[in-house]
C-alpha positions in Angstrom: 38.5 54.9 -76.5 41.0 56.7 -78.3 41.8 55.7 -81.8 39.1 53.9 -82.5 39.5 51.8 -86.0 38.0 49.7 -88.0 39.2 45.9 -88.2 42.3 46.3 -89.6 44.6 43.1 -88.4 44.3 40.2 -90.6 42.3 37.5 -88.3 39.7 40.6 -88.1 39.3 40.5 -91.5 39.3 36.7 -92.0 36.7 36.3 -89.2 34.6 39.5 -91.3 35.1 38.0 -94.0 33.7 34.2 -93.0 30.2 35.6 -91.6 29.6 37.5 -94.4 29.9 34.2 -96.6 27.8 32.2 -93.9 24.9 34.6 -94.3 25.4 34.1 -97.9 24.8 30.2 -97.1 28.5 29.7 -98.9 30.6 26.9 -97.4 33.0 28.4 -94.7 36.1 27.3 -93.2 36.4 28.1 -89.1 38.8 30.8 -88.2 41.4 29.7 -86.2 43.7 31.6 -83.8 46.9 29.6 -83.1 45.6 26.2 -85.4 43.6 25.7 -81.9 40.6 28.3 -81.1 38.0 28.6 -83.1 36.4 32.1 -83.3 32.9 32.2 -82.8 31.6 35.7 -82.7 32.3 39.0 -81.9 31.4 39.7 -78.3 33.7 43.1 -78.1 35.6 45.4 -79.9 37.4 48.8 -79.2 40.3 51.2 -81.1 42.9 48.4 -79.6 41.2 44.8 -79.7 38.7 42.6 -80.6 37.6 39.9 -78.3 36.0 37.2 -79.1 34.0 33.7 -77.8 36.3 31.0 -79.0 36.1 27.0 -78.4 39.8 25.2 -77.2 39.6 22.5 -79.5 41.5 20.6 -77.9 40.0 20.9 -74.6 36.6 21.4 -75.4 36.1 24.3 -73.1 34.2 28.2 -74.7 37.1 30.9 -74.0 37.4 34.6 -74.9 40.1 35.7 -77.3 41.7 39.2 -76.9 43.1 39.8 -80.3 45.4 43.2 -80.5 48.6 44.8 -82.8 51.2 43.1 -82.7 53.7 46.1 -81.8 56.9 45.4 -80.5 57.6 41.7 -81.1 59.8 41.0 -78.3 57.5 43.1 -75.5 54.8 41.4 -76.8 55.7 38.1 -76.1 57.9 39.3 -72.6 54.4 40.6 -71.8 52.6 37.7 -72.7 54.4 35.7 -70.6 54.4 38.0 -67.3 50.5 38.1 -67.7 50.1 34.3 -68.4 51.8 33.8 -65.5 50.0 35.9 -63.1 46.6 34.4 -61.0 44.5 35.8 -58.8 40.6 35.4 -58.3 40.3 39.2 -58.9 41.8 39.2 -62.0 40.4 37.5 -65.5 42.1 34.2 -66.0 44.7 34.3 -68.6 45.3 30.3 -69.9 47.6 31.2 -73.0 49.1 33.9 -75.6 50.3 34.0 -78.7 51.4 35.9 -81.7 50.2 35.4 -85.4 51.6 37.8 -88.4 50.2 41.0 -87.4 48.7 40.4 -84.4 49.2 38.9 -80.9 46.4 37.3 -79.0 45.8 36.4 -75.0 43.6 33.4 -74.6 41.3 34.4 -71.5 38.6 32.7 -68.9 35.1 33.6 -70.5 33.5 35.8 -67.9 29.5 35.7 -69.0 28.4 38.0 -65.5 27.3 41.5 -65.8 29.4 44.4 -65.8 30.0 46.4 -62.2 28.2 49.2 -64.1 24.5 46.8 -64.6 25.5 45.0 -61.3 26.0 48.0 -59.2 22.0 49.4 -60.1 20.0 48.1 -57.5 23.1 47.4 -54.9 23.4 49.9 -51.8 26.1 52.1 -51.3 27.6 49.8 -48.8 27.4 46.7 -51.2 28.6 49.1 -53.8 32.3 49.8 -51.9 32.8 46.4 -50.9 32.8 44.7 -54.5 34.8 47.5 -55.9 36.9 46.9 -53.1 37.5 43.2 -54.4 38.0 44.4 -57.7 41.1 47.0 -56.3 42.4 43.4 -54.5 43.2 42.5 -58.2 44.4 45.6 -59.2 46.6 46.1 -56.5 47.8 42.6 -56.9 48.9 43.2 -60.7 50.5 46.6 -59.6 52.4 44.1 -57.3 53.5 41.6 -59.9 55.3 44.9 -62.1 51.8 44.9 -64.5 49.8 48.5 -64.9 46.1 48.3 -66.4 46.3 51.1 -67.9 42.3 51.2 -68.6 40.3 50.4 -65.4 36.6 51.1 -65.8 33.2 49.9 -64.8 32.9 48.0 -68.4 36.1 46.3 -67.7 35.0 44.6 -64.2 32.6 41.5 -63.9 31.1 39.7 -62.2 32.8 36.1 -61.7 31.2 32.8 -61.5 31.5 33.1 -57.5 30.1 36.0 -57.3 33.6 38.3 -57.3 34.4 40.9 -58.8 37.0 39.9 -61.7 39.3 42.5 -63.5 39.6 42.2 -66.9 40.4 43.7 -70.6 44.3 43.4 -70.6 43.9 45.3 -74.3 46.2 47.9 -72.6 48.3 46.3 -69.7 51.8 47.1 -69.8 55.0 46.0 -67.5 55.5 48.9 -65.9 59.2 48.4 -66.6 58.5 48.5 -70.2 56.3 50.6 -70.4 58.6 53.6 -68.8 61.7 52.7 -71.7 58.6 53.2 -74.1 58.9 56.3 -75.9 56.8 55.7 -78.9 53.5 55.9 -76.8 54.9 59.5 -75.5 52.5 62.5 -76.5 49.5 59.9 -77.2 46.4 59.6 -75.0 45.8 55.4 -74.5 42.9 54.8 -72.7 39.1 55.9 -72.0 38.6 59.4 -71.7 35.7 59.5 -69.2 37.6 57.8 -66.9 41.2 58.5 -67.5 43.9 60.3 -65.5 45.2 63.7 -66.0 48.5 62.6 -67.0 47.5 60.1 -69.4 45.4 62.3 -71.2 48.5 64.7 -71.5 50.5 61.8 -73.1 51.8 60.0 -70.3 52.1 56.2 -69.7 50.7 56.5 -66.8 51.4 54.4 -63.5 50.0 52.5 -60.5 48.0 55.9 -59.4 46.9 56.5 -62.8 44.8 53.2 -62.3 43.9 54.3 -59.1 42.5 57.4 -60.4 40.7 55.5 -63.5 39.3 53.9 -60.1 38.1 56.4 -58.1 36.1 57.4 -61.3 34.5 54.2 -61.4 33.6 54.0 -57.9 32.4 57.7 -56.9 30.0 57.5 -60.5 28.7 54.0 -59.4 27.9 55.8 -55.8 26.5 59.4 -57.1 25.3 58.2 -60.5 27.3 60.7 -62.2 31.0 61.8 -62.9 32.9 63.2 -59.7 33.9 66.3 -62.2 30.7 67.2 -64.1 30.4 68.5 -66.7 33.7 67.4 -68.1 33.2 63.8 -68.4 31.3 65.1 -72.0 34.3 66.2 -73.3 34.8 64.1 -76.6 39.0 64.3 -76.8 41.9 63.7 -74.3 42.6 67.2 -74.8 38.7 68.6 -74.1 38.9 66.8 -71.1 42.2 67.6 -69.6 41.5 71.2 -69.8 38.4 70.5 -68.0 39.4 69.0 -65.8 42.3 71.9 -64.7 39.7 74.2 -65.2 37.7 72.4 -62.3 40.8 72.0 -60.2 39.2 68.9 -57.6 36.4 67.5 -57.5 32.8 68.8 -58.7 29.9 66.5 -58.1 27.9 66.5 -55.0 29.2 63.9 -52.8 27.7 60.5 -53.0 25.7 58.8 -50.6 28.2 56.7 -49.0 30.7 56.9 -45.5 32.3 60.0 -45.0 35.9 57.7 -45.0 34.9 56.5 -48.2 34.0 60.0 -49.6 37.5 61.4 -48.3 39.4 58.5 -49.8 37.9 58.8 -53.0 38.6 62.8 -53.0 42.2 62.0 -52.4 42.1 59.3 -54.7 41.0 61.8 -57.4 43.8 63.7 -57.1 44.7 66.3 -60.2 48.7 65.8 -59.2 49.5 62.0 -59.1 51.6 62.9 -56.0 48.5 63.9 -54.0 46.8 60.7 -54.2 47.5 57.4 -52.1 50.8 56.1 -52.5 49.7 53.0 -53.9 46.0 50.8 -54.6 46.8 49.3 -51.1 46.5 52.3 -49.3 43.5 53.0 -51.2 41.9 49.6 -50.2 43.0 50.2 -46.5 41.0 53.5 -46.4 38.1 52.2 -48.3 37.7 48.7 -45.8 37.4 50.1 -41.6 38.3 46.7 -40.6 41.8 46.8 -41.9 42.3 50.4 -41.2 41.8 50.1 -37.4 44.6 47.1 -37.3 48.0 49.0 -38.0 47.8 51.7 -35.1 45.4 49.7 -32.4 48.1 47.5 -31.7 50.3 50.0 -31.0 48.3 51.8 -29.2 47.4 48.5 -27.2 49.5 49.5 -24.2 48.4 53.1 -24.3 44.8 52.2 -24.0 45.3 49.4 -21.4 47.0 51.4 -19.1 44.4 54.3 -19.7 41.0 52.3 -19.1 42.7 51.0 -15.6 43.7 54.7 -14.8 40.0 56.1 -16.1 38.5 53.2 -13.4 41.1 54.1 -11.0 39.6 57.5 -11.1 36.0 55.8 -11.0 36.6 54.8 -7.6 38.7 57.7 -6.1 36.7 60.8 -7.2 33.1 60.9 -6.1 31.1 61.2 -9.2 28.9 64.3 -7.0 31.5 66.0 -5.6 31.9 69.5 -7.1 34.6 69.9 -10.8 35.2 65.9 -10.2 32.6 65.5 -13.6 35.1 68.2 -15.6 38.0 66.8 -14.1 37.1 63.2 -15.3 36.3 64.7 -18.9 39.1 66.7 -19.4 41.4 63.6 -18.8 39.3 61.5 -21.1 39.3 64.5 -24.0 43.4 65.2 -23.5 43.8 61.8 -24.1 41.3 61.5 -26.8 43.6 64.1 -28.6 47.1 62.1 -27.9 45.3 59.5 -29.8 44.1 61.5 -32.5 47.5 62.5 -32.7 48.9 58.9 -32.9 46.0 57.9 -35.6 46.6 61.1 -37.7 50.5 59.9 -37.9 49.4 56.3 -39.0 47.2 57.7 -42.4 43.7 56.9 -40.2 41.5 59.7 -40.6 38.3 58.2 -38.9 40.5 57.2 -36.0 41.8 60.5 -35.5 38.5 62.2 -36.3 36.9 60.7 -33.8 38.4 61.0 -31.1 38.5 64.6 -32.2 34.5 65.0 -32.4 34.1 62.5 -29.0 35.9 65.4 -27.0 34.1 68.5 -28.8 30.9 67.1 -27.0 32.1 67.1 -23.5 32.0 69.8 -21.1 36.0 71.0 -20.7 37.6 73.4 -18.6 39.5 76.3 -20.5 42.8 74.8 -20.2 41.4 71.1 -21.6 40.0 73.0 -24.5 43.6 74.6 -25.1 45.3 71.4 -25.2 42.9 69.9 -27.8 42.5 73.1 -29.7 46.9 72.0 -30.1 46.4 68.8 -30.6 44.4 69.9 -33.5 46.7 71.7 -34.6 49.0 69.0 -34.9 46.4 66.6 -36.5 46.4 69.1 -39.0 49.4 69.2 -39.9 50.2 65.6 -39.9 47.2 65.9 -42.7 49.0 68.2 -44.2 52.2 66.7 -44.6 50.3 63.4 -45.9 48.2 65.7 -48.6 45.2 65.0 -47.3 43.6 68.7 -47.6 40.0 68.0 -47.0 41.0 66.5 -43.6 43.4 68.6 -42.4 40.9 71.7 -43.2 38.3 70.1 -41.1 41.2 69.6 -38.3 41.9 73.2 -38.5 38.2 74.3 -38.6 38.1 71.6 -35.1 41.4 73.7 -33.8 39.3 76.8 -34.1 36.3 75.8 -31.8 38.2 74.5 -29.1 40.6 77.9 -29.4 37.1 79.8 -29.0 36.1 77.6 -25.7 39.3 78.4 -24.2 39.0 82.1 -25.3 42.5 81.7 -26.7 42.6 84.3 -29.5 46.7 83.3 -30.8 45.2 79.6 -31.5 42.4 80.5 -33.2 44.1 83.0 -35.4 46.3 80.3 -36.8 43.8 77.9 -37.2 41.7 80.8 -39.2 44.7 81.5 -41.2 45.8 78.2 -41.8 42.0 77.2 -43.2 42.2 79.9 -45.4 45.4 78.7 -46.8 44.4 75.5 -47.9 41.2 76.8 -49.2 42.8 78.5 -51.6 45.2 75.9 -52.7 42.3 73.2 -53.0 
């Protein structure tokens, strides 16, 4: 992290101070934060807090206490207050804050679980996504309540005593209100350089798709064991790292070993430009889970469908399944509607939905004029793609547009489709 220090505020040095008299066997008064927790040991420490296990004396419960700067005095208690006040069971419970004379303090559930990093080792890919996935539900839900993390990493998700995955370290979480009137933290990298967002390691704040790329980091290196952009992640200062990471330009790492929707939504997600990646953490999570991706578009396509199956049976009956061109008539229906759905999907942000209708039809055996129409209704995937920033899908929609221009020997199609790949291979 950057900045890293040495205790410097003055419970740090009380609490320093206190061990090194026990080991001495001299008689030592607790350390108390707010006349009410009593520190017992060190359990983690970066360049902007030191946590530590506490006991509530007056409840008689073991807590965590975040200790940090003071800063500001009025943020830190506005903050202290928006974060006390928010609960979810994907996010670290926060039961009280407080300031003392240099520092302030959040008084937080004490989380004992393993870290997603230990946790994820022996988990499969599928396993992998979905707890991540609950850990995004409480990101997303801060985001949602004005709060930005500001430091999302592996290290900084647990898991909970139910077996969820629990957000936590709030070292760095900022109302995003605030935190844009801020201008004292302009030109300063905050946060963890392997896993940090462009932007942030030029000196921005930093927003909601900051943390989502701090995410996709996270969940693409638990997946592929490594960092999505190589060799960069050993870059030892914001400023190593950001050229890097320019110098790359996307993504470097071989793909990991998960669904090809979860690989495309993690490319997005990892996004140089903050404006390429998804518009918010529930988009994210709505790529990332199939069974909440499907809802938004099959219900309006409800109709659609309906009337299709009973005309697709219709046909059943009505055209003998021997008689000679009935088999290509039949298919070509079934793929030109297969592409008016793509079409629909592509509009609604659903890549798989789209894509497969896309790949269904490319298997079928389609008259010249069938293979026209798909070849532009590819074409019109692809730029739906295109207008959403989703590259990598509307290149493989193009690269689609160009086979089924080929089957219907339509050389104008397939030009633009050739033309219009190369294009965005040069921009990615």
């Amino acid at each position: 992290m950057f900045n890293e220090a040495s205790h410097s505020r003055s419970i740090d040095i009380e609490f320093v101070l206190a061990e090194l008299a026990r080991r001495q066997g001299l008689p030592v008064e607790p350390v108390l934060v707010g006349q009410r927790f009593e520190l017992l040991r060190e359990i983690g420490f970066g360049g902007f807090g030191t946590v530590y296990e506490a006991v509530d004396r007056q409840l008689g419960r073991r807590v965590a206490i975040k200790v940090l700067d003071l800063g500001d005095l009025d943020d830190a208690v506005r903050e202290g207050q928006l974060l006390a006040k928010f609960h979810h069971r994907n996010v670290v419970a926060i039961f009280d804050h407080g300031v003392g004379s240099d520092y302030r303090y959040f008084v937080l559930q004490l989380l004992e679980g393993p870290t997603l990093r230990d946790w994820a080792a022996d988990q499969t890919s599928a396993q992998i996504v979905s707890k991540y996935v609950e850990a995004a539900e409480g990101i997303a839900a801060m985001h949602a309540a004005g709060l930005v993390h500001r430091d999302v990493k592996p290290s900084n998700i647990r898991i909970g005593p139910e077996g969820q995955a629990v957000v936590l370290d709030f070292g760095l979480a900022r109302n995003r209100i605030t935190l844009e009137a801020d201008l004292e933290e302009l030109g300063t990298f905050i946060g963890s350089i392997a896993y940090a967002a462009p932007e942030q390691l030029g000196g921005v704040a930093g927003d909601e798709r900051s943390d989502e790329f701090s995410f996709c980091v996270a969940l693409w290196e638990a997946l592929a064991g490594e960092n999505p952009f190589g060799p960069c992640v050993g870059s030892t200062t914001a400023t190593g790292r950001l050229r890097a990471l320019l110098a790359a330009g996307a993504v470097t790492g071989a793909p990991p070993p998960a669904a090809g929707r979860v690989v495309r939504a993690l490319r997005r997600g990892l996004s140089l430009a903050p404006g390429d990646r998804f518009p918010s953490m529930r988009a994210l999570i709505g790529e990332l889970s199939p069974q909440r991706r499907w809802m938004p578009w099959v219900f309006g396509l409800s109709f659609t469908v309906l009337f299709t199956a009973l005309f697709m049976g219709l046909l059943s009956l009505l055209v003998p399944s021997r008689a000679p061109g009935s088999m290509t008539f039949v298919t070509d229906t079934r793929a030109c509607w297969s592409g008016q759905v793509a079409i629909l999907a592509a509009r609604q942000g659903n890549v798989d939905g789209a894509m497969w209708r896309l790949e269904e039809a490319i298997r079928d055996e389609l008259s010249a004029d069938a293979s026209r129409e798909l070849a532009i209704d590819c074409e019109v995937v692809a730029t739906e793609f295109e207008r959403q920033a989703m590259y990598q899908e509307a290149l493989l929609s193009w690269h689609m547009a160009t086979l089924f221009a080929r089957d219907a020997d339509d050389a104008e199609i397939e030009r633009r489709a050739i033309e219009r790949a190369k294009a965005i291979n040069r921009a990615i």
